[in-house]
C-alpha positions as CSV (number, residue, x, y, z in Angstrom):
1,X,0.0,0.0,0.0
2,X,1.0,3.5,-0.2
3,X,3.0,6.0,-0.8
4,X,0.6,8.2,1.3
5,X,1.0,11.7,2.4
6,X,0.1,13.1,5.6
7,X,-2.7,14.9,5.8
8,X,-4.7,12.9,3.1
9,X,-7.3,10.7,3.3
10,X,-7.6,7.6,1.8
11,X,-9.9,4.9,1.0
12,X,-8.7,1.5,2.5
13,X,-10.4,-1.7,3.6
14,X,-11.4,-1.4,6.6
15,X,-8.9,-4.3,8.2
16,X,-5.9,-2.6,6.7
17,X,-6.8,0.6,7.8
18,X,-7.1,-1.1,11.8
19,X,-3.8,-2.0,10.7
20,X,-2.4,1.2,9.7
21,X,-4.2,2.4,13.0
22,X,-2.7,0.3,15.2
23,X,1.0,0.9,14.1
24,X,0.3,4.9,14.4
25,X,0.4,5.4,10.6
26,X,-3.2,6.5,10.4
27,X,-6.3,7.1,12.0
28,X,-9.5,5.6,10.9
29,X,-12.3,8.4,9.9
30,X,-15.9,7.0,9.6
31,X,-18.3,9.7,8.5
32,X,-21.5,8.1,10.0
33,X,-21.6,5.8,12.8
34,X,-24.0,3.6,14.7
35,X,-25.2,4.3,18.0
36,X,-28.0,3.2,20.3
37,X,-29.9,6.0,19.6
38,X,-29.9,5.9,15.4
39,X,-30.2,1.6,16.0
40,X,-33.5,2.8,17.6
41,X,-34.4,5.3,15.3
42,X,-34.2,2.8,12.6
43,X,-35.6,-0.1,14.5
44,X,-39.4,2.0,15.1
45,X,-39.3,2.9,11.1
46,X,-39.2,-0.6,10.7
47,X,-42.1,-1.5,12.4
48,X,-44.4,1.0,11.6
49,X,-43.8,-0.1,7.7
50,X,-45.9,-2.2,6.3
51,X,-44.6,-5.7,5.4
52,X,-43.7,-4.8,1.9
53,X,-41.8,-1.3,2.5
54,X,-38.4,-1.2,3.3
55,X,-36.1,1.8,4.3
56,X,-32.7,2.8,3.6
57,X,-30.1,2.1,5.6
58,X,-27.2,3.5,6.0
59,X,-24.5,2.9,4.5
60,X,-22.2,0.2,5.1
61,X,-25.0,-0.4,8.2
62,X,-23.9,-3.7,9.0
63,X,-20.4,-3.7,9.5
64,X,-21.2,-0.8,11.1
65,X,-23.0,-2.6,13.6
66,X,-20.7,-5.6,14.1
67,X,-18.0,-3.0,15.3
68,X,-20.5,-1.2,17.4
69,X,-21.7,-4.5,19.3
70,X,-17.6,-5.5,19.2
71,X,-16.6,-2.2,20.7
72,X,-18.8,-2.6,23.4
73,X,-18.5,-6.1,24.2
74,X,-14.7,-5.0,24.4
75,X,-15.5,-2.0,27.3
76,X,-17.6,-4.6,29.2
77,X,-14.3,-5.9,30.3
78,X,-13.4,-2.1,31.4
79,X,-17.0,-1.7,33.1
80,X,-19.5,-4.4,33.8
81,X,-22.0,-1.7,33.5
82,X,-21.7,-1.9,29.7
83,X,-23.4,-5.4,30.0
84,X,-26.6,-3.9,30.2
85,X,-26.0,-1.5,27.0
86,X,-24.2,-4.4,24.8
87,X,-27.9,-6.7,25.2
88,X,-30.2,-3.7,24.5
89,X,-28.2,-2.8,21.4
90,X,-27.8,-6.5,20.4
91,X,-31.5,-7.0,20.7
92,X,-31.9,-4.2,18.4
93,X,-29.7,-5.3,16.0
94,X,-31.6,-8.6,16.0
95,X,-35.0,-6.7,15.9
96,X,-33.7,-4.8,12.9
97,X,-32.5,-8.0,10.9
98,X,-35.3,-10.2,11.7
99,X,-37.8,-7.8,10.5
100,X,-35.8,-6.5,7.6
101,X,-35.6,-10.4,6.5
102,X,-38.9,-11.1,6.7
103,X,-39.8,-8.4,4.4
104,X,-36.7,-9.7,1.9
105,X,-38.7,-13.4,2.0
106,X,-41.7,-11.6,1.0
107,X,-40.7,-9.7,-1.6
108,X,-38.6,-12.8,-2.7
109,X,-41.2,-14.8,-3.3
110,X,-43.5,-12.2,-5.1
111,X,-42.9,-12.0,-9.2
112,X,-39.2,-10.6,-9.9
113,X,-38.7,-6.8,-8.7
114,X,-37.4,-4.2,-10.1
115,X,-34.3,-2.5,-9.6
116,X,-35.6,0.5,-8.2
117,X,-37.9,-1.3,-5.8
118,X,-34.6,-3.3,-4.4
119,X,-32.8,0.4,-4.1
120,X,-33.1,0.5,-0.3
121,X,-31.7,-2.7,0.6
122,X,-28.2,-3.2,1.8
123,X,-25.6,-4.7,-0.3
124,X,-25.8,-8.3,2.3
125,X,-29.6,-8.1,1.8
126,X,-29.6,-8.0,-1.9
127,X,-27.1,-11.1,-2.0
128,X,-29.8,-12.8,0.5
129,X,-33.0,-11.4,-1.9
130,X,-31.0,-13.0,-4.9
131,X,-30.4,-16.3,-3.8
132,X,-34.0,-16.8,-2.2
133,X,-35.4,-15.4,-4.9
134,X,-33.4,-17.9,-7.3
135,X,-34.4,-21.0,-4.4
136,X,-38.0,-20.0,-4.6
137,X,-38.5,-20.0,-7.9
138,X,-36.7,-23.4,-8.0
139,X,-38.6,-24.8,-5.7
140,X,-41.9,-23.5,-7.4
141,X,-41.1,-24.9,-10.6
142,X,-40.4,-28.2,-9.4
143,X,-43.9,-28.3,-7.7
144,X,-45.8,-27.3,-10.4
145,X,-43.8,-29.7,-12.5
146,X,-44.6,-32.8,-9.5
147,X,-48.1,-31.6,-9.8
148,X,-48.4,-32.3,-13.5
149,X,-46.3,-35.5,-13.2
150,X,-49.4,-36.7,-11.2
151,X,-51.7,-36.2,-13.6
């Protein structure tokens, strides 16, 4: 990697830049991150959706999260008070996937979508919509065809 110069920034993956961190090279700037409060935030938008809306996220959301819930699990070492915080925000997290999954089955197993209905879902939940998507339609195919076989 490199040359860089100082005073720069640059776009690195995120386990080089921890890297670069570490040894004192650079410090890692994120312009949005994930707290309890915006997990929240998003968590009540997803509710009050119906079943086949889904919202932005932000972006990169759920690495995002993983280093949130791994930040804190680290400072419950520090302060056992943190335990408390680390479930709450880990039960929203869960909250958040499970419902935004549940919509993804439903829209995967309605006729193909189109791009711009797909627009808010995060890169992970388009791979997920792609392959269920591919599975259902499998799957419905093959019992249409068993049907007819019986025939």
């Amino acid at each position: 990697m490199g040359p860089f110069q100082e005073g720069n920034e640059y776009e690195v993956y995120f386990w080089a830049a921890l890297e670069l961190e570490k040894s004192g090279i650079a410090r890692i700037h994120e312009e949005e991150k994930v707290d309890a409060a915006k997990l929240n935030k998003i968590q009540w938008t997803e509710r009050i959706q119906s079943p086949g809306q889904i919202s932005k996220l932000p972006e990169n959301f759920y690495p995002k999260v993983r280093r949130y819930l791994k930040n804190l699990k680290q400072e419950i070492v520090k302060d056992p008070e943190k335990v408390r915080e680390f479930e709450r925000v880990r039960q929203l997290a869960q909250d958040i996937v499970n419902s935004r999954m549940k919509k993804i089955i439903s829209i995967a197993s309605a006729p193909a979508q189109t791009e711009n209905a797909l627009r808010n879902l995060a890169d992970e939940e388009k791979f997920l919509y792609e392959k269920l998507f591919k599975l259902i339609c499998q799957w419905k195919t093959q019992i249409i065809e068993q049907q007819e076989g019986r025939r």
